[in-house]
N, CA, C and O atoms as a GROMACS GRO file, in nm:
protein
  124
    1UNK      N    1  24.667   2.873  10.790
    1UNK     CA    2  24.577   2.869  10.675
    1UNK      C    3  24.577   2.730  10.611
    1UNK      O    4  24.470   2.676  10.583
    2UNK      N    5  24.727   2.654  10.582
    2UNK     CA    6  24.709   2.572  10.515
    2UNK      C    7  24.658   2.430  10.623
    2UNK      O    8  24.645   2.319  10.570
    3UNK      N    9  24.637   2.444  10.747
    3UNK     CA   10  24.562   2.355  10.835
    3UNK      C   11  24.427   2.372  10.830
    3UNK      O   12  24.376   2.281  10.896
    4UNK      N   13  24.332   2.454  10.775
    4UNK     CA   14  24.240   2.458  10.801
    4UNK      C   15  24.164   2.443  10.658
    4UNK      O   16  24.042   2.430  10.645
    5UNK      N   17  24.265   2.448  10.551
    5UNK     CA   18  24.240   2.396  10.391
    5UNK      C   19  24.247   2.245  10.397
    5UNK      O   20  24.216   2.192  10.290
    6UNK      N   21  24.284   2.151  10.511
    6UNK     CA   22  24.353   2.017  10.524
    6UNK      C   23  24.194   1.981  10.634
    6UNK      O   24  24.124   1.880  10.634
    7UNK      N   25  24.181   2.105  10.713
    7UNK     CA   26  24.035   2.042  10.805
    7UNK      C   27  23.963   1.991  10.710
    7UNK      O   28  23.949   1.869  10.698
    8UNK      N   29  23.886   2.118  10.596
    8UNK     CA   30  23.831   2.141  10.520
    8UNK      C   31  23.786   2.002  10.411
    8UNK      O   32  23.676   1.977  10.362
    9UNK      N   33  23.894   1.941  10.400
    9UNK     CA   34  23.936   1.821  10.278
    9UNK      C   35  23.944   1.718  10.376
    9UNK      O   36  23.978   1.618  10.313
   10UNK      N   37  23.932   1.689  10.498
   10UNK     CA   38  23.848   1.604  10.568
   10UNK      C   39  23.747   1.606  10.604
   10UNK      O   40  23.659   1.520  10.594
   11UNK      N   41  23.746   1.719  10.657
   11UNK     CA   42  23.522   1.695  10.658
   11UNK      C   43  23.469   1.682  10.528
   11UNK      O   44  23.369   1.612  10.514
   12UNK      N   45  23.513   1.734  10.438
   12UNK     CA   46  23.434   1.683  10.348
   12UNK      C   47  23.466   1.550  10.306
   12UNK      O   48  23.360   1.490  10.288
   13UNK      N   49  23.567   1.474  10.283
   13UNK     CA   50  23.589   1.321  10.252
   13UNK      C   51  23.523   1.274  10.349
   13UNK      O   52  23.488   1.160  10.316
   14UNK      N   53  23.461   1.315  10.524
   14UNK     CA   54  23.420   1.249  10.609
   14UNK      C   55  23.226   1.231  10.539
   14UNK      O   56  23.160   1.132  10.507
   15UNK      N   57  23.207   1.320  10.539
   15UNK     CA   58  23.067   1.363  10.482
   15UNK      C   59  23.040   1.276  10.318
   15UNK      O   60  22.933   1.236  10.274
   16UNK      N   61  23.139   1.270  10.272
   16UNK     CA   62  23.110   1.175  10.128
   16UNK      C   63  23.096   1.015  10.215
   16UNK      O   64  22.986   0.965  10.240
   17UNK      N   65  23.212   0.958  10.248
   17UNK     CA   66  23.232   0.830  10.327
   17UNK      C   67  23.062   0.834  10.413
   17UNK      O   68  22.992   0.735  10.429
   18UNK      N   69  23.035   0.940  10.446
   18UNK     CA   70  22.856   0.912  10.541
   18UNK      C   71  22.731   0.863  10.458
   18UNK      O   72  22.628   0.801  10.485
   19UNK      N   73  22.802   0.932  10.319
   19UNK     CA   74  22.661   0.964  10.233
   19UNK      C   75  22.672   0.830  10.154
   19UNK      O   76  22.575   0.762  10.121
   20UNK      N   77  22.787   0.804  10.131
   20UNK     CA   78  22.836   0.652  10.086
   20UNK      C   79  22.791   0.542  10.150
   20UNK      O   80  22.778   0.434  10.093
   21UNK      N   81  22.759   0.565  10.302
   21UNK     CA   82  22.795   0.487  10.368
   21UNK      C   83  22.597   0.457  10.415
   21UNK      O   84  22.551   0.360  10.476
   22UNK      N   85  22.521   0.578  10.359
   22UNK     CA   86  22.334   0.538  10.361
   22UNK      C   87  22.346   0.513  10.275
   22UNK      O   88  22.334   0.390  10.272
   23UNK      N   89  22.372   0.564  10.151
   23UNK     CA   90  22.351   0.448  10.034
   23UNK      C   91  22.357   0.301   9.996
   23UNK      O   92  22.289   0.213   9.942
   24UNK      N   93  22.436   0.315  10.035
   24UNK     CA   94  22.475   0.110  10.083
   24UNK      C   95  22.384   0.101  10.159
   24UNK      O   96  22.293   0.037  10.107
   25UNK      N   97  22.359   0.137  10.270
   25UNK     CA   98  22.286   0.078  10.380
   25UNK      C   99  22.075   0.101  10.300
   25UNK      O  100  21.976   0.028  10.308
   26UNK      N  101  22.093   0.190  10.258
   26UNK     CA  102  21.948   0.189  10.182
   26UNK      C  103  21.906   0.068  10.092
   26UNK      O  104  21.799   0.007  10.098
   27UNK      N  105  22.051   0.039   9.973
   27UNK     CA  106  22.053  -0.026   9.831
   27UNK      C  107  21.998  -0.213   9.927
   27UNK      O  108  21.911  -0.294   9.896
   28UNK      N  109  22.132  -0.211  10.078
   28UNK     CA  110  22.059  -0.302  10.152
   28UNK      C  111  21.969  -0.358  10.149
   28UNK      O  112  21.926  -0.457  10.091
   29UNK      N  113  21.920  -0.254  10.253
   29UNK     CA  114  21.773  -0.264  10.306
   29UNK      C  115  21.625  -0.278  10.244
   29UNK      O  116  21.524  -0.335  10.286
   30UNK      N  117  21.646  -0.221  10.156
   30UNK     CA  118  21.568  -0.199   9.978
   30UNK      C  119  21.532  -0.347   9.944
   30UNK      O  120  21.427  -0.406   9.919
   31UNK      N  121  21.677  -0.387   9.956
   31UNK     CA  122  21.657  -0.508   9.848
   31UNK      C  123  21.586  -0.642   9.909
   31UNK      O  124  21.566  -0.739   9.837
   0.00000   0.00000   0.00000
């Protein structure tokens, strides 16, 4: 259980770091 509460809290830090990671690349490209 507590391995898959630990998957959980990496995919999601992976998925923030992605969404972080078009934003920059938009604010970029934008400018």
């Amino acid at each position: 259980m507590q391995g898959v509460a630990l998957l959980k809290k990496i995919m999601a830090k992976m998925l923030n770091l992605r969404w972080v990671g078009i934003v920059i690349l938009a604010v970029i490209l934008l400018r």
